[in-house]
C-alpha positions, 0 to 999 in steps of 0.5 A, spaced: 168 056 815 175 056 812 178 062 810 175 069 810 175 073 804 174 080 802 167 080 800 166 085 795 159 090 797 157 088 790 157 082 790 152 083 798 149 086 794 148 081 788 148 076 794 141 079 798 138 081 791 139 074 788 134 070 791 128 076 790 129 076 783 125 070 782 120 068 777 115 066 783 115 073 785 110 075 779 104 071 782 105 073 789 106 081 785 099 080 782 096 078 788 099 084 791 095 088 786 089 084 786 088 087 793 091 093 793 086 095 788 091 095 781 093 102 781 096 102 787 100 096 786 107 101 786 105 104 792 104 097 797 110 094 793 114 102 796 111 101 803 113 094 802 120 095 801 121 101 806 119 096 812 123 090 809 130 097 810 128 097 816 129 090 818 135 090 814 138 094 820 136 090 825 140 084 821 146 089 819 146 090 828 146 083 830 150 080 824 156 085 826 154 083 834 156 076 831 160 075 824 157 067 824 154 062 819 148 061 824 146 067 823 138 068 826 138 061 831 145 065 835 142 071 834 135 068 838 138 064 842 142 070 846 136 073 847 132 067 848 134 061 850 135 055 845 128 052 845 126 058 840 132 059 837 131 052 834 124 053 833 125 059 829 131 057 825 127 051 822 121 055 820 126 059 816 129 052 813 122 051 812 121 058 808 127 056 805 124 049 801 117 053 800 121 058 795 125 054 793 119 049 790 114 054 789 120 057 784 121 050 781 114 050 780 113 057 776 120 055 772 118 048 769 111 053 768 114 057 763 118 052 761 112 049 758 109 055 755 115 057 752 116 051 748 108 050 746 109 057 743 116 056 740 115 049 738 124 048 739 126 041 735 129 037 742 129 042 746 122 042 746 121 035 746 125 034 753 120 034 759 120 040 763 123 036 770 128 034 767 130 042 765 128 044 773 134 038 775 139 040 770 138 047 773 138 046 780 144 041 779 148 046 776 147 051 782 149 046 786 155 043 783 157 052 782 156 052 790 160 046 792 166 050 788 165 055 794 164 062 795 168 065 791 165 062 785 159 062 787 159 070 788 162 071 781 156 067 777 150 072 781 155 078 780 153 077 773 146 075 773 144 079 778 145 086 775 144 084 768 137 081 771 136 088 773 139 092 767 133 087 764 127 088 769 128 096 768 129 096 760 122 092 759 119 096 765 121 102 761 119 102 755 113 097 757 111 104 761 112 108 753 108 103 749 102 104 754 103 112 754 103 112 746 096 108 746 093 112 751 092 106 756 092 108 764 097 105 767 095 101 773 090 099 769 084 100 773 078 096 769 081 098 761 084 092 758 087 092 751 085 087 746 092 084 747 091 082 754 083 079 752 087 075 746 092 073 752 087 072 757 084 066 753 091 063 750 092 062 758 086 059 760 086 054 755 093 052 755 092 050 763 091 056 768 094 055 775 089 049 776 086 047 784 090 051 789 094 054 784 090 061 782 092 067 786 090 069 793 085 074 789 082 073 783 079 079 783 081 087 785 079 088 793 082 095 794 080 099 801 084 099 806 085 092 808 085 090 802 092 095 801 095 093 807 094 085 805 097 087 798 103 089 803 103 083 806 103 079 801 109 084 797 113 083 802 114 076 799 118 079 794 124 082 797 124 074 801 131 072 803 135 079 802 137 078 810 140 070 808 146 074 806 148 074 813 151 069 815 156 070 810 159 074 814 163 069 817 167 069 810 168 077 809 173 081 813 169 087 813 164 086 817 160 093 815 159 092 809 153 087 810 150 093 813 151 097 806 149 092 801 142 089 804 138 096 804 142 098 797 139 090 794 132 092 797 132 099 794 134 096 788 128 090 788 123 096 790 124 099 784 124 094 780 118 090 781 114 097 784 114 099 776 114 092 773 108 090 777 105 097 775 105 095 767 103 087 768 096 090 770 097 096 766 097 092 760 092 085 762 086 086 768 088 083 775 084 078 775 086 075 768 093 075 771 091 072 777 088 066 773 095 063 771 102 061 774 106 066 769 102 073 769 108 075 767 109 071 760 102 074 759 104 080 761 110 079 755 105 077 750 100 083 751 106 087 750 109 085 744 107 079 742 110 072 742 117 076 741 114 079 747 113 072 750 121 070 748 123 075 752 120 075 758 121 068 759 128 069 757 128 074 764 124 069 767 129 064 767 135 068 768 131 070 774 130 063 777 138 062 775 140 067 781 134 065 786 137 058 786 145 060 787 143 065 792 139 061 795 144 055 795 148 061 798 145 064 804 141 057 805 146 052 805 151 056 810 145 056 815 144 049 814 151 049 816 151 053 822 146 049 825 149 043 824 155 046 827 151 048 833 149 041 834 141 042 832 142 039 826 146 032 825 153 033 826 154 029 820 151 036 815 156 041 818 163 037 814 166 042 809 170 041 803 176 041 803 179 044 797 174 050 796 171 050 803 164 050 801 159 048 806 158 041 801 154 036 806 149 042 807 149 043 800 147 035 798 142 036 803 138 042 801 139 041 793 135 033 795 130 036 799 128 042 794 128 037 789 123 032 793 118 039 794 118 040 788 116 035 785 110 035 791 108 041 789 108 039 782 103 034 783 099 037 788 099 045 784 099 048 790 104 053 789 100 059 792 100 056 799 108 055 799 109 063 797 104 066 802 107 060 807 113 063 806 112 070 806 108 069 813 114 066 816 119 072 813 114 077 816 115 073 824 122 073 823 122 080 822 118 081 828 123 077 831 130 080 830 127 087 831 125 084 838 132 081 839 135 087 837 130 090 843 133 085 848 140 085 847 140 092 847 137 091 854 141 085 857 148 086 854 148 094 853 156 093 854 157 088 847 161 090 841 157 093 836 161 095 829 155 097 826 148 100 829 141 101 827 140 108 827 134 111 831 135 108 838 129 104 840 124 107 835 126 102 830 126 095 832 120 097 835 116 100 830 120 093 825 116 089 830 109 091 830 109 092 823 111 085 821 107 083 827 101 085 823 103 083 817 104 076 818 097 076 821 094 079 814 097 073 810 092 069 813 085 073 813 081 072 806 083 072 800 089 068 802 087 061 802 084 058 807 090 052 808 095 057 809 094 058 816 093 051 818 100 049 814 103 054 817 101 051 824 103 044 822 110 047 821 111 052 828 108 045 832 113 041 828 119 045 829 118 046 836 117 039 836 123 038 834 127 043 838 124 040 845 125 033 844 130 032 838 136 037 838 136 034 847 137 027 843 142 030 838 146 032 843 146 026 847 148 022 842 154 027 840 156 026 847 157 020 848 160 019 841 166 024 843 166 020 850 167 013 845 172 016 841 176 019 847 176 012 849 179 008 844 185 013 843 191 009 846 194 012 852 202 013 852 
């Protein structure tokens, strides 16, 4: 796509983190701490994030077999064929418009409680859609002026969001020691956080469909195994960072910068997530689609409310540019690869971005959005989206097995450490988890969503790709036909 660049690990690394540091993460975080039992929340979080480095090395592998922008359906499909390369690539569109919207849906709603609390002049008086549009346009119109632009912008929202997350963190972690409260919070609650509980329910909760997987601690075993599943939400998307391997010159960087973001991202949600429930009980958190706000306000009031609306927000800048980023350059490839309309793959000419891509994802996440504004589902979407990035993590880690078999011979710049223990340990484990996002306390609509979306994605690689390509054909036979001879 265009020229390559030498891509700093840096910004790979701002790049693989960007789209984890969501606001959409805090409920999917409560939700891992509803059924990890709260005080073990960290750990799920830990456990979480050591499996996710395990798959990035499947990924690192593969994106170092084949530097392109169409990064998991070229991986399966030298593995397996078309027909699941196809499947899968779609169900990652699909994961990539489910957190999108749900991001959009947790941002306009704190949007709405910052403004009722501060009560701007003008500012306030603008409905909170038109903030969502005004943001996911200005990502787009950053993405379309390239890579380099791009990188630069989620360079610095990156790492001042993590500058943020451990300065709250920690002093969160100081103010709770001096006033005695058990960290994880087990069944203490401070004032604060009672006084917060009922400022949230009256001032709208999550509504149908939109509370928490769980509203209340489950702990045990199962329960901390599902509060894995479902952390595995909040490192969703470090791997969408390879298909900008077709822009680098350095190819082995990539490997370096994912396990470098997923550290980063446990860390900081691993603490962050401790003292959310150290300050107000699981379930009062589980009750509204900003637990953080409340957790905020617990801390310190409403200048505690500002401030963690003011990350909340910078966290939804860098998810949706990274995810324009990664999101936009896989639309891209597959349209290259003929699965998608031929007419998505067209570049800019000036700052060769993937600009006809862009266009089609920015229009999509915006309709989802509105959907899921409408409908208040917005749990559904995060838990759908988690699901799918624990199959493709099965997935790629049983690529990974079968290259290594059918094409031993390939140049590889990079390879995942531990031979076939790996891989195999990454699949099992995903293979599991996946299924642990669909047992109870998760929503009972969040398989059969799942389901629709795996029979639509199939449905389309075996009848619609077959038809694309026909038509594709026969325009460049028509085209080569009406060229003059001589």
């Amino acid at each position: 796509m265009g020229l390559r660049r030498s891509l700093r690990l840096r910004t790979l690394v701002a790049a693989s983190a960007g789209l984890a540091l969501a606001s959409s993460v805090y409920p999917a975080a409560v939700s891992a701490a509803a059924a990890a039992g709260g005080r073990w929340v960290w750990l799920a979080i830990a456990v979480a994030g050591a499996f996710c480095v395990m798959a990035s090395a499947n990924f690192a592998e593969l994106s170092a077999m084949y530097p392109t922008a169409g990064g998991v359906q070229v991986y399966v499909r030298h593995a397996f064929g078309e027909r699941l390369a196809v499947t899968v690539s779609l169900l990652y569109v699909c994961l990539a418009w489910a957190a999108g919207a749900a991001e959009a849906y947790v941002f306009a709603s704190v949007l709405e409680r910052i403004f009722a609390a501060t009560r701007l002049p003008v500012i306030s008086a603008i409905p909170v859609e038109v903030w969502v549009l005004v943001v996911i346009s200005f990502f787009f119109f950053i993405n379309l002026r390239g890579i380099e632009t791009a990188g630069r912008t989620q360079d610095i929202m990156t790492y001042v969001m993590f500058f943020l997350i451990f300065a709250l963190s920690v002093w969160a972690v100081a103010v709770a020691l001096a006033r005695g409260l058990p960290l994880g919070g087990g069944g203490a609650a401070t004032a604060a956080g009672a006084v917060t509980a009922a400022g949230a329910l009256t001032t709208g909760g999550a509504g149908p469909g939109g509370a928490s997987a769980a509203t209340a601690s489950t702990g045990g075993v199962a329960g901390f195994i599902q509060g894995i599943a479902y952390s595995v939400y909040l490192f969703i998307g470090f791997e969408w960072v390879t298909p900008l391997a077709e822009e680098t010159t350095d190819i082995k960087v990539l490997p370096r910068a994912m396990p470098i973001a997923v550290v980063l991202l446990a860390l900081s949600y691993a603490v962050w997530t401790t003292v959310m429930v150290t300050f107000v009980p699981v379930g009062v958190l589980a009750s509204s689609p900003t637990p953080h706000l409340i957790f905020g306000e617990a801390l310190a009031g409403p200048a505690g409310l500002v401030l963690v609306g003011v990350i909340s927000a910078l966290a939804t800048f860098t998810s949706f540019n990274a995810g324009m980023m990664g999101n936009s350059r896989l639309v891209y490839g597959m349209a290259r690869e003929g699965t998608l309309p031929k007419a998505l793959s067209k570049i800019h000419l000036t700052y060769f971005s993937p600009w006809a891509a862009l266009t089609f994802m920015f229009i999509v996440e915006l309709l989802l959005a509105l959907v899921l504004t409408l409908t208040r589902s917005f749990n559904i979407a995060i838990l759908m989206a988690a699901a799918i990035e624990c199959v493709i993590y099965f997935l790629v880690a049983v690529v990974t097995i079968k290259l290594r078999r059918t094409n031993p011979d390939a140049e590889r710049p990079y390879r995942a450490p531990g031979g076939w223990v790996l891989p195999a340990v990454t699949a099992v484990v995903f293979a599991l988890l996946a299924l642990a996002v669909f047992f109870p306390p998760s929503p009972l609509l969040v398989g059969p969503v799942f389901a629709l979306a795996l029979v639509l994605s199939y449905l389309y690689a075996r009848f619609a790709v077959p038809w694309i390509r026909a038509r594709s054909g026969k325009a460049s036979v028509s085209a080569a036909r009406a060229v003059p001879k001589g």
